[in-house]
Short mmCIF file of the C-alpha atoms (twelve columns), coordinates in Angstrom:
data_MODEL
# 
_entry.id   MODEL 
# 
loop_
_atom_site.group_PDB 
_atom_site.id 
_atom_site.type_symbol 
_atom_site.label_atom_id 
_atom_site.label_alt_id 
_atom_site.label_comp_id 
_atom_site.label_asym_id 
_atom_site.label_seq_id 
_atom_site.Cartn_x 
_atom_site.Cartn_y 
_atom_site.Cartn_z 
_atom_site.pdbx_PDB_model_num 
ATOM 1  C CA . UNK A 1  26.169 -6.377 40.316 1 
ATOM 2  C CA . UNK A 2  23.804 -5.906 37.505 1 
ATOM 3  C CA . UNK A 3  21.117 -2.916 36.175 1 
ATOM 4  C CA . UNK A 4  17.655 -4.346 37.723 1 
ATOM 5  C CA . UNK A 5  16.437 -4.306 34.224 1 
ATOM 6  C CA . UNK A 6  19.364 -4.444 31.373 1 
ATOM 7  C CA . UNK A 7  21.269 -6.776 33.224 1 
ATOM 8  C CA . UNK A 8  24.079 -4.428 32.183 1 
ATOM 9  C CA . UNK A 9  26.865 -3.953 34.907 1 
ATOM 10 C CA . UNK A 10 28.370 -0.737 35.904 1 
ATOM 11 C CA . UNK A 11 31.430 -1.552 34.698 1 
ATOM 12 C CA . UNK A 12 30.206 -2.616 31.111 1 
ATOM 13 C CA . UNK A 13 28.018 0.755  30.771 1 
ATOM 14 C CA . UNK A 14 31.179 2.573  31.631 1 
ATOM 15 C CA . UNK A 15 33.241 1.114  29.486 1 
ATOM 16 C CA . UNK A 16 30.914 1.670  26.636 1 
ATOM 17 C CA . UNK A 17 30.521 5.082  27.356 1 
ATOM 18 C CA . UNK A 18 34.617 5.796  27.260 1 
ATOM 19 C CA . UNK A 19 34.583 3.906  23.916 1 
ATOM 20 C CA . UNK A 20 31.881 5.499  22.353 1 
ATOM 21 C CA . UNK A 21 31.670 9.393  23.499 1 
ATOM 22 C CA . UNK A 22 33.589 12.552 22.165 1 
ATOM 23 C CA . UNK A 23 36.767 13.747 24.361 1 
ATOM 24 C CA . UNK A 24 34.364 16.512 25.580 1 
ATOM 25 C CA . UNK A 25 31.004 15.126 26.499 1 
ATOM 26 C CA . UNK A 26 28.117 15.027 28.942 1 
ATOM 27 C CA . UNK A 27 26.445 12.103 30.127 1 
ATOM 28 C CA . UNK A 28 22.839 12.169 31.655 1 
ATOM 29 C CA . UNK A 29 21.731 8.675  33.146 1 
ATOM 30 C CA . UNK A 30 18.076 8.666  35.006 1 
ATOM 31 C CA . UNK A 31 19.149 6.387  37.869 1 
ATOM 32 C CA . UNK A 32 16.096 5.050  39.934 1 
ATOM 33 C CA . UNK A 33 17.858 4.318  43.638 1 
ATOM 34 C CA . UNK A 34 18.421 0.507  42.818 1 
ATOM 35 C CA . UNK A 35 21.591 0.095  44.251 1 
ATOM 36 C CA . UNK A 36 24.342 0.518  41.074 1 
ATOM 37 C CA . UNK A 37 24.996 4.207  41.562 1 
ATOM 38 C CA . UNK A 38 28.263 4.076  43.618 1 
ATOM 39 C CA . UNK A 39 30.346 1.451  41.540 1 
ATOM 40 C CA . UNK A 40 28.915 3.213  38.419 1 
ATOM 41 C CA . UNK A 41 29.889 6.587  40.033 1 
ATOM 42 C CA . UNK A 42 33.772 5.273  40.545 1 
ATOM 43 C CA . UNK A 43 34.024 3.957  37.128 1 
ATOM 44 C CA . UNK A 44 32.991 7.015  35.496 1 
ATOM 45 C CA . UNK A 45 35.394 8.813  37.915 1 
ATOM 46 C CA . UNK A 46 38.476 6.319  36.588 1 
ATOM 47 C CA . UNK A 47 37.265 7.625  33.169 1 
ATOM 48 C CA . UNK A 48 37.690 11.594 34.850 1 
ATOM 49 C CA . UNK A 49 34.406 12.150 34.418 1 
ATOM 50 C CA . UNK A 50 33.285 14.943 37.250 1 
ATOM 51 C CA . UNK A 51 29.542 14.527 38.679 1 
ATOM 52 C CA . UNK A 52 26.514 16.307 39.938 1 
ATOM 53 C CA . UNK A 53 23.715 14.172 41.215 1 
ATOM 54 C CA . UNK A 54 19.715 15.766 41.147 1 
ATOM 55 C CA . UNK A 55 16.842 14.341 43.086 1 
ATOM 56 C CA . UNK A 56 14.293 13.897 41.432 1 
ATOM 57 C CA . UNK A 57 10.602 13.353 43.258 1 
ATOM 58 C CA . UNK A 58 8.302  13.720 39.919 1 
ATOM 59 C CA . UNK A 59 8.546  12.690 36.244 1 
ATOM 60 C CA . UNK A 60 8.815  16.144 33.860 1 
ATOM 61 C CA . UNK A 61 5.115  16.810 32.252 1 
ATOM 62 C CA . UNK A 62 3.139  14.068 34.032 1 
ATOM 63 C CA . UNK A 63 3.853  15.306 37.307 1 
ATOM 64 C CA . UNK A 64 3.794  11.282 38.461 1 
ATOM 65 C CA . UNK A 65 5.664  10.837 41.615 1 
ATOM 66 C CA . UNK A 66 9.506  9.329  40.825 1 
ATOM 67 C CA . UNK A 67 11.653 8.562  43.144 1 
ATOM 68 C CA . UNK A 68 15.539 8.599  41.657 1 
ATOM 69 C CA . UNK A 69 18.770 10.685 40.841 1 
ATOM 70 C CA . UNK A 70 19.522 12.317 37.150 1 
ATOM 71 C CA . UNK A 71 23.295 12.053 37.110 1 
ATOM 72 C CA . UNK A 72 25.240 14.318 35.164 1 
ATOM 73 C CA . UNK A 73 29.022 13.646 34.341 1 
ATOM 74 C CA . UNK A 74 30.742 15.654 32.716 1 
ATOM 75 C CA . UNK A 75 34.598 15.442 30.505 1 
ATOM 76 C CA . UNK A 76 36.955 17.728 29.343 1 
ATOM 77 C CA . UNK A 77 39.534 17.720 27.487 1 
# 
């Protein structure tokens, strides 16, 4: 499966993200309910990344209707 507009998998996001952040990081991703979350949501587990998932219903400042997640995962070290 494939980002609706990247065409970037879950797994290749992931493994970019474990190359690329600091052992101690946080990871935001705007996710807009298109189907990737759960495959992206194991492979950042793999990586020990811990989550918390946010509705969100409207865009910051605009106020324009949205209808998604912001995903947080967080890393220790």
């Amino acid at each position: 499966m494939t980002c609706c507009t990247t065409g970037i998998s879950p797994e290749a996001l992931s493994q970019f993200i474990g190359l690329h952040v600091q052992p101690d990081a946080e990871v935001l991703i705007v996710d807009p309910d298109r189907g990737n979350r759960a495959s992206f949501n194991r492979k950042m587990d793999a990586l020990g990344y811990s989550r918390t998932e946010t509705r969100i219903s409207t865009l910051p400042g605009s106020g324009a209707k949205y209808k998604g997640r912001l995903l947080r995962y967080l890393k220790t070290s």
